[in-house]
N, C-alpha and C positions, 0 to 999 in steps of 0.2 A: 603398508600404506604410507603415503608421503603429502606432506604441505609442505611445496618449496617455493611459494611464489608468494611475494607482497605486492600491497598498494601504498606506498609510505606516503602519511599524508602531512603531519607537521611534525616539528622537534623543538625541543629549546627550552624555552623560558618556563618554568613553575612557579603557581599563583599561590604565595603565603600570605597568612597574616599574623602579626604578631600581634603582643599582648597589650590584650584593650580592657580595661578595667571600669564597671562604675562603681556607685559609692551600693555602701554596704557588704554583708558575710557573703558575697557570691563566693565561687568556686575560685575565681581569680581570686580574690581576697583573704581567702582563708590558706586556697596553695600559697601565695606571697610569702602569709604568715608560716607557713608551714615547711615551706620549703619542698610542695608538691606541685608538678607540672600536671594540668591539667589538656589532655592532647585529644583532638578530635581524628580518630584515625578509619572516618571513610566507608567500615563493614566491619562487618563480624568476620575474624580470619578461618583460614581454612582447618587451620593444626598449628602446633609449636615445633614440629620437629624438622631440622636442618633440613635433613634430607630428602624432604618430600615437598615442601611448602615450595611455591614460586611466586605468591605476590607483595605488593607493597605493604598491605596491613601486616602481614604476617613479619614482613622482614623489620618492621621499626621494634614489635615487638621481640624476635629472637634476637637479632643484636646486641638486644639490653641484655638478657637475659646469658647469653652464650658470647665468647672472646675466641677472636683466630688466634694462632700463631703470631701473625702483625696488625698492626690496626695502622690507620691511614691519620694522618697530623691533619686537623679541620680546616686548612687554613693553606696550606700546601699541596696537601692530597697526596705528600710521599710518606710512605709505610714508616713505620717505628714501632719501637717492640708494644708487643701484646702479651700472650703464651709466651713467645719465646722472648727472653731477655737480649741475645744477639743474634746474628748469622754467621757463617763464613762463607764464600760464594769462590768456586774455585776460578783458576785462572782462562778458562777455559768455557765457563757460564754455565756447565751442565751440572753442577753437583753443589747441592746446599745445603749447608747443616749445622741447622738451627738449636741452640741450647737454652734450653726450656726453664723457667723463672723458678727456682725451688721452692720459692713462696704461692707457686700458683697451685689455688685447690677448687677444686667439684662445691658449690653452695651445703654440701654435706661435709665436709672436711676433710673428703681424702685428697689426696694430693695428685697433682696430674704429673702423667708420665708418658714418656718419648711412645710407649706400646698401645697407648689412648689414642691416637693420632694413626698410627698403623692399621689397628682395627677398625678406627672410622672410616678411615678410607679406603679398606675394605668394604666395609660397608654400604658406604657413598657409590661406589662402582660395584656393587653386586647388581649383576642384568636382572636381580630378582626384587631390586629395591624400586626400581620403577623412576630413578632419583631423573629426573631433567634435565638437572644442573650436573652431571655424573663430568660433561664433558671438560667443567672449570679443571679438571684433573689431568683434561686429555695430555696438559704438558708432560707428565712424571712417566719417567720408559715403563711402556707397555699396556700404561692404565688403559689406552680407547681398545686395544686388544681383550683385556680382562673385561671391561665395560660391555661390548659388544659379541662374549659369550668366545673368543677365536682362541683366547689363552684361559684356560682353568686352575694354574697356576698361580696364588697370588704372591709367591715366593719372588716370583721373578717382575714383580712390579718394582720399578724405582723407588722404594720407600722404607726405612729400615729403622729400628729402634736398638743403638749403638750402647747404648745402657742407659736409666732411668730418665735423664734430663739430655739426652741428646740424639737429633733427627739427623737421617741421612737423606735426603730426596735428590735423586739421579734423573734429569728431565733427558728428553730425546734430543734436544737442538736447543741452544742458549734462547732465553725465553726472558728478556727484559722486563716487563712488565708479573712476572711469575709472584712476589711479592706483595703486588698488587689484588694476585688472588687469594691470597691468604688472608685477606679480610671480608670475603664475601662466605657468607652464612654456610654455602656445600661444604666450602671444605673446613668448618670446625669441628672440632671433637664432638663425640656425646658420651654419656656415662654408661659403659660396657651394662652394666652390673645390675641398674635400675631397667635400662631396654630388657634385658633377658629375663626379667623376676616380671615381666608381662605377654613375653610371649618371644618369637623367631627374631633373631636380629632384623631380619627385611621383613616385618610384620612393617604393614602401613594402618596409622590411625591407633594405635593401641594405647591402655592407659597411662602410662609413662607419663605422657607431657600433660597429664592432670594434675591440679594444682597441690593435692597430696602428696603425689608422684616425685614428678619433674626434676631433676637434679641437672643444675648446669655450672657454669663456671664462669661467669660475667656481672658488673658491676650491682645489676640489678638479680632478684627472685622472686618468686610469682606467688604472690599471698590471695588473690582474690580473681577468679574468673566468674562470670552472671552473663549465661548465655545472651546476648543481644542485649545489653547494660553496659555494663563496662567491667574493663580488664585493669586491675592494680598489681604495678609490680614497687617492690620495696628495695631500697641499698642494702648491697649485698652485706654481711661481717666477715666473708670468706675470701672474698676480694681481694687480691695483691694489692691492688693502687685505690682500695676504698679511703686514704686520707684524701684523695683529687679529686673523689666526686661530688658535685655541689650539689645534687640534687639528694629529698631524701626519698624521694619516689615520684612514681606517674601514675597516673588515669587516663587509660585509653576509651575510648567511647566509639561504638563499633556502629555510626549515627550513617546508613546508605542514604539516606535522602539529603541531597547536596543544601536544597532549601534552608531543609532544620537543621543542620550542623552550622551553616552560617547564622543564623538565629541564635544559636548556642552560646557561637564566638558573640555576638552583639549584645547578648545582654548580662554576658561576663559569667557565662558556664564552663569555656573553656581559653585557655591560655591561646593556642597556636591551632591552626589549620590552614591544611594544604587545596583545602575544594570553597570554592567560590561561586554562584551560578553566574553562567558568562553574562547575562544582562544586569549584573549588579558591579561589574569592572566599572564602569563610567563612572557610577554614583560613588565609589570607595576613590578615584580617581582622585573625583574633582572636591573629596576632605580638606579641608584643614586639617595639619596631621593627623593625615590620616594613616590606618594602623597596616594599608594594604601595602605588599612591598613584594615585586616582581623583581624575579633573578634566573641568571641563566642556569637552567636544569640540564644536562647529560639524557637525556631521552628522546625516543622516537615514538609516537601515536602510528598506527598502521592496520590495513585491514590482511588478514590471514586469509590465503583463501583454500582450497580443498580442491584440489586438480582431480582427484579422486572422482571426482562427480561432473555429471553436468550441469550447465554447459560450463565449467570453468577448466573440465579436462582438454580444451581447445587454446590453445598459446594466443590465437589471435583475439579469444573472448576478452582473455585479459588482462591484454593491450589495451586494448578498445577501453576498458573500464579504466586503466587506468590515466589513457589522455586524454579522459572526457574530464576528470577532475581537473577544472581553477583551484590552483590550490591558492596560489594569492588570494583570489574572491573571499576564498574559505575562511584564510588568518582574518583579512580587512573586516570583513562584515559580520560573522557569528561569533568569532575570537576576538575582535577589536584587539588586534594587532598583536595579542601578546608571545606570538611565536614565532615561526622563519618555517617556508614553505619544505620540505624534505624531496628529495628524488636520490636518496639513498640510504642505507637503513643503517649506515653510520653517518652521526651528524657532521659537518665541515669544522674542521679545523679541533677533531679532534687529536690530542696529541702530535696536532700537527697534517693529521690527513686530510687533504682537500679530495672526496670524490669524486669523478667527472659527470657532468650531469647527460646523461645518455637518453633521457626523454622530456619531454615539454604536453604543455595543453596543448593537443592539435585536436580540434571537435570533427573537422574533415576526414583526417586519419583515423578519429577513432570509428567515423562511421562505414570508410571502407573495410575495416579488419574484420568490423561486424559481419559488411555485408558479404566479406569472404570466408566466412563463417558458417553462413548460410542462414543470417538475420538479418536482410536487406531492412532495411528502415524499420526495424524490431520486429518485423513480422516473423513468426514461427518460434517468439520468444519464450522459452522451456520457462519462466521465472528463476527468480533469486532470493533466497533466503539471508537477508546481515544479523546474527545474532550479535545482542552486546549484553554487558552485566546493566544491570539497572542503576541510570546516572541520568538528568536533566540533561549534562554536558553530551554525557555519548548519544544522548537521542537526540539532542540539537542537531550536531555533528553528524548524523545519520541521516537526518530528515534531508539538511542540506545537501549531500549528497545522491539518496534518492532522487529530487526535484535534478538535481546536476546530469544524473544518470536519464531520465523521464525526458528532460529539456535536448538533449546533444542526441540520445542513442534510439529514444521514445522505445523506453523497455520499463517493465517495472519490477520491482525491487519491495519485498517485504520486509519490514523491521519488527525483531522480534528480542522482548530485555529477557533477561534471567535474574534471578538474584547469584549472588556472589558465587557459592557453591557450587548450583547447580552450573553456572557458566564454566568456572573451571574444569569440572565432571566432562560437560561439551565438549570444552577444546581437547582433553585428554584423551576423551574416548573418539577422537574425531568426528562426534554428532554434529556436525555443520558443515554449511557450503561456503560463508564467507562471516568469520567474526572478529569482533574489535581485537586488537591488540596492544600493549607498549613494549617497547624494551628501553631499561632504564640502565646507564653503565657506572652502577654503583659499585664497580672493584678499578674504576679508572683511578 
């Protein structure tokens, strides 16, 4: 089965707010005093482990928790040591090898080694792990082979542990930006030792990344999980570079409803959040310092669709769907501008790539695609199911474009939320015809 087609509908700008405090012990007040951030992080995650997890809750969490190889400078966004204390990168751009911080150890105390990394990434590309993200690998010779079941060998993967503190990774073709993936969640290590005292290496879900459990190797460790509460992770004592971290812990709060997580932020329960409800931009706008602060974000919003099924197994269906979206209209009026229209599922002028804009709002055209389709002015229209996870924003964002879809094509269109889980379950097991989507390019 395959979903290869998008509807990319905005990119850009991410809605923060930072830290608003009133008077009294709120949670702002006491983390201040404490030196604990208080984070509003959206849902309840799916899981803690690298290898499986693909969303945003999840990855703010594993990050803390878990260190690549390199980690990216905040401020630059070029790599600098993590795991590895250096690199050497041959003359030639195919062969990297990395020597590993001898001070770097597992929140347990043993010490990481160049064979922790090998196996993970065995791991990570085992076609039995189910991993997603398998293909951040695809650089290293042979891995989308091993990945994709063609090589059974993982001997002959590019990837080699030369003795305790030193990687060899042999990519296929010089891969500039390859450093860059070393800081995204797939390809960190995990603890051999702890996965296997719970069950198969490519066991998915098992207890491992419970709070008992869990052995990682990054700033932070995981002292308190309260299913749908919140998630406390503490500074790690294991840590290599625990003299640089300012923080002495976080509070995540796994708050789905955009409403009360802003509520949260306002009356000083939490430090920082990333979700805003769109009809509350104007009012935080027009503060007196006010605490709201819009910055360009690395991301694409987009609808996935399932060619699999009808009707969107028709190239011309959608077409049609997708030059019946205004997506200016979309940013101006339900977004209140705070994004940039997309017509391609890498944003402009990333790293420099401009890509060509190869289609536009035509309502004309999208109604003859239809009606060569054989849904002349929407008559004979099979329906459409838009699954999205449960969010104010995405059912805004929904609504708007069914009335867009109902207005231009007069077809109708059903909306249908999930919570968190069950949505990811959906898109996994391919149960939908057309669901929300992001991609965010946090290893840029």
């Amino acid at each position: 089965m395959r979903v290869d087609t998008f509807i990319p509908l905005i990119f850009g700008a991410i809605i923060i707010l930072l830290a608003a405090c009133g008077g009294g012990e709120s949670n702002v007040a006491r983390g201040n005093r404490e030196g604990i951030l208080h984070y509003g992080n959206g849902t309840e995650p799916q899981g803690l482990d690298p290898h499986v997890v693909t969303g945003l809750p999840e990855s703010h969490i594993v990050r803390a928790l878990f260190e690549g190889l390199a980690v990216k400078n905040p401020y630059t966004l070029e790599p600098e040591p993590g795991v590895a204390q250096s690199w050497d990168i041959s003359e030639d751009g195919r062969t990297f090898t990395f020597h590993l911080n001898p001070e770097a150890r597992w929140s347990n105390g043993d010490p990481m080694t160049a064979q922790d990394y090998v196996w993970s990434w065995r791991r990570a590309l085992n076609p039995a792990m189910g991993n997603q993200y398998a293909y951040m690998l695809y650089p290293v010779a042979n891995a989308e082979a091993f990945a994709t079941g063609k090589l059974e060998d993982f001997n002959e993967v590019g990837v080699q542990a030369l003795d305790e503190h030193t990687l060899r990774v042999r990519l296929n073709e010089p891969t500039p930006y390859f450093l860059q993936l070393m800081d995204h969640y797939s390809t960190f290590a995990v603890h051999r030792p702890t996965i296997e005292k719970f069950g198969a290496a490519t066991d998915r879900f098992t207890r491992w990344t419970r709070v008992e459990n869990i052995v990682g190797n990054g700033a932070f460790h995981l002292v308190e999980w309260r299913l749908n509460r919140r998630i406390v992770i503490e500074k790690s004592p294991t840590y290599w570079d625990r003299d640089r971290v300012k923080l002495n812990g976080v509070v995540f709060y796994p708050t789905e409803n955009i409403s009360s997580e802003e509520r949260m932020f306002r009356v000083g329960q939490l430090h920082y959040t990333q979700t805003i409800p769109l009809d509350k931009i104007p009012v935080y706008r027009a503060m007196t310092n006010s605490p709201y602060v819009s910055a360009p974000y690395l991301g694409t919003y987009y609808y996935l669709l399932n060619i699999n099924r009808p009707p969107l197994d028709d190239v011309r269906v959608r077409q049609a769907l997708s030059m019946a979206i205004d997506r200016e209209q979309l940013n101006n009026t339900v977004l209140h501008g705070v994004n940039v229209p997309a017509y391609s599922i890498t944003p402009p002028d990333t790293l420099g790539y401009h890509p060509p804009k190869v289609f536009h709002h035509d309502v004309e055209r999208a109604q003859q695609l239809l009606a060569d389709a054989g849904y002349p002015g929407g008559a004979n229209w099979p329906g459409l199911e838009l699954t999205y996870n449960t969010s104010e924003s995405h059912r805004k964002i929904a609504v708007a474009l069914q009335h867009m879809w109902k207005d231009a094509l007069n077809i109708e269109v059903t909306l249908t939320n999930q919570e968190w889980k069950v949505y990811l379950d959906s898109v996994d097991q391919m149960d939908f015809q057309m669901a929300r989507r992001g991609w965010i390019g946090d290893y840029v």
